[in-house]
C-alpha positions, 0 to 999 in steps of 0.5 A, spaced: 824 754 295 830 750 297 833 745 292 832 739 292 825 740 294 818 738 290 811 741 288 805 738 289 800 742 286 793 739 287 787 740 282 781 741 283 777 735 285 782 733 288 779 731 294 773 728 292 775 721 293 776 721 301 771 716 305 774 718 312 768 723 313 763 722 319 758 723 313 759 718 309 759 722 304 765 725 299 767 731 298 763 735 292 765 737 286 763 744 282 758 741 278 755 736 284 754 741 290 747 742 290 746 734 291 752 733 296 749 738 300 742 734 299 745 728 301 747 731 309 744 731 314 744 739 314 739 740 308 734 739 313 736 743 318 731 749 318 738 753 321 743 752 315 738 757 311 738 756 302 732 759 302 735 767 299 740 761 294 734 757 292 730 764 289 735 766 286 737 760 281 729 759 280 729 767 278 735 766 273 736 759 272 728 758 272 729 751 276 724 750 281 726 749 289 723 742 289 727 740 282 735 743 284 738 737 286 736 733 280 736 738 275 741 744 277 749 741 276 752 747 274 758 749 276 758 752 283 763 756 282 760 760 276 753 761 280 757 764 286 760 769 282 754 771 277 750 772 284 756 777 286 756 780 280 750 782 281 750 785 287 757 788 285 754 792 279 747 794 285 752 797 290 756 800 284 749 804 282 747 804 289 741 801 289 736 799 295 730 795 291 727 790 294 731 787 289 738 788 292 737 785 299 735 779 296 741 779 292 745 781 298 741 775 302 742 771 298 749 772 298 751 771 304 747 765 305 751 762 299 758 764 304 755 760 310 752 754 306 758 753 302 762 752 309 757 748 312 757 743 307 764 742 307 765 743 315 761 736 315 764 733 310 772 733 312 771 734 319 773 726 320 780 722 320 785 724 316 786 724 309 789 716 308 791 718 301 793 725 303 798 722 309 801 716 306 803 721 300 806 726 306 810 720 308 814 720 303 815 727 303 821 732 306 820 737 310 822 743 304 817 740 300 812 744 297 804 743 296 799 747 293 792 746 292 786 748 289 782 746 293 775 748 297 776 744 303 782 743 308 783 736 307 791 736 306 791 741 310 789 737 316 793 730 313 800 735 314 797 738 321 796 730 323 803 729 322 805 734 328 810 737 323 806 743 321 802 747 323 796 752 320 799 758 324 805 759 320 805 752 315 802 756 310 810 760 308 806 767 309 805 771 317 798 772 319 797 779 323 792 775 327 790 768 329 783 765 331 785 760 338 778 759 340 777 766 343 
């Protein structure tokens, strides 16, 4: 960092008061992802597929389907962790049940699911918070942020001072341009 310069470090939950979503709908916090999602037009979407995830909870949780956005708050952090745990441990012992591709499906639901819900919740104008704070800001500040979503991200990127390709302070091998 350079002197003079100031961190900015974003908790978790940082974003959940931006309203500049098409949706209408806030960013979800670790406890209220299921409702959140519930709320989107996407939950019903017969191709964003949850059925694998629902499954999961309602076999260890014991919540049923038509119950989870009311009754299941927990963080979604800790599930998703929990549901790779377990297939870390049947990759680990080499299972093949029926059991270990419901785990895996499930898993790989939960990758997707996760990005859709946030794809249509930030994918609106920039961040008015984000961006009258950017303002004030030099060009040696640094952000950090512990954010799921690419809200502020999108706040700098809307300045045309800095760009996702090399913002980030460290080299990418590689870089995704639409092709």
């Amino acid at each position: 960092m350079t002197k003079g310069s100031t961190v900015y470090l974003f908790g978790a939950g940082a974003s959940y008061g931006y309203s500049g979503s098409r949706t209408g709908v806030n960013p979800p916090l670790a406890t209220n992802y299921f409702s959140t999602f519930y709320r989107l037009l996407i939950s019903q979407d017969l191709e964003v597929k949850i059925g694998a995830i629902v499954n999961f909870i309602r076999d260890t949780k014991g919540i049923a389907p038509d119950a989870l956005p009311e009754e299941f708050n927990e963080d979604i952090e800790k599930l998703f962790s929990e549901l790779h745990e377990q297939l870390e441990t049947s990759i680990a012992n080499g299972d093949k049940s029926v059991e270990f591709f419901t785990v895996a499906k499930a898993y790989d639901q939960f990758v997707f699911w996760f990005c859709h819900v946030l794809n249509e919740i930030q994918n609106g104008e920039p961040c008015e918070i984000y961006s009258s704070l950017i303002s004030q800001t030099g060009p040696n500040d640094t952000f950090l942020t512990l954010n799921w979503d690419t809200i502020l991200d999108r706040s700098l990127a809307a300045t045309g001072k800095w760009h996702p390709d090399d913002g980030y302070g460290i080299p990418f091998f590689k870089l995704f341009e639409d092709h």
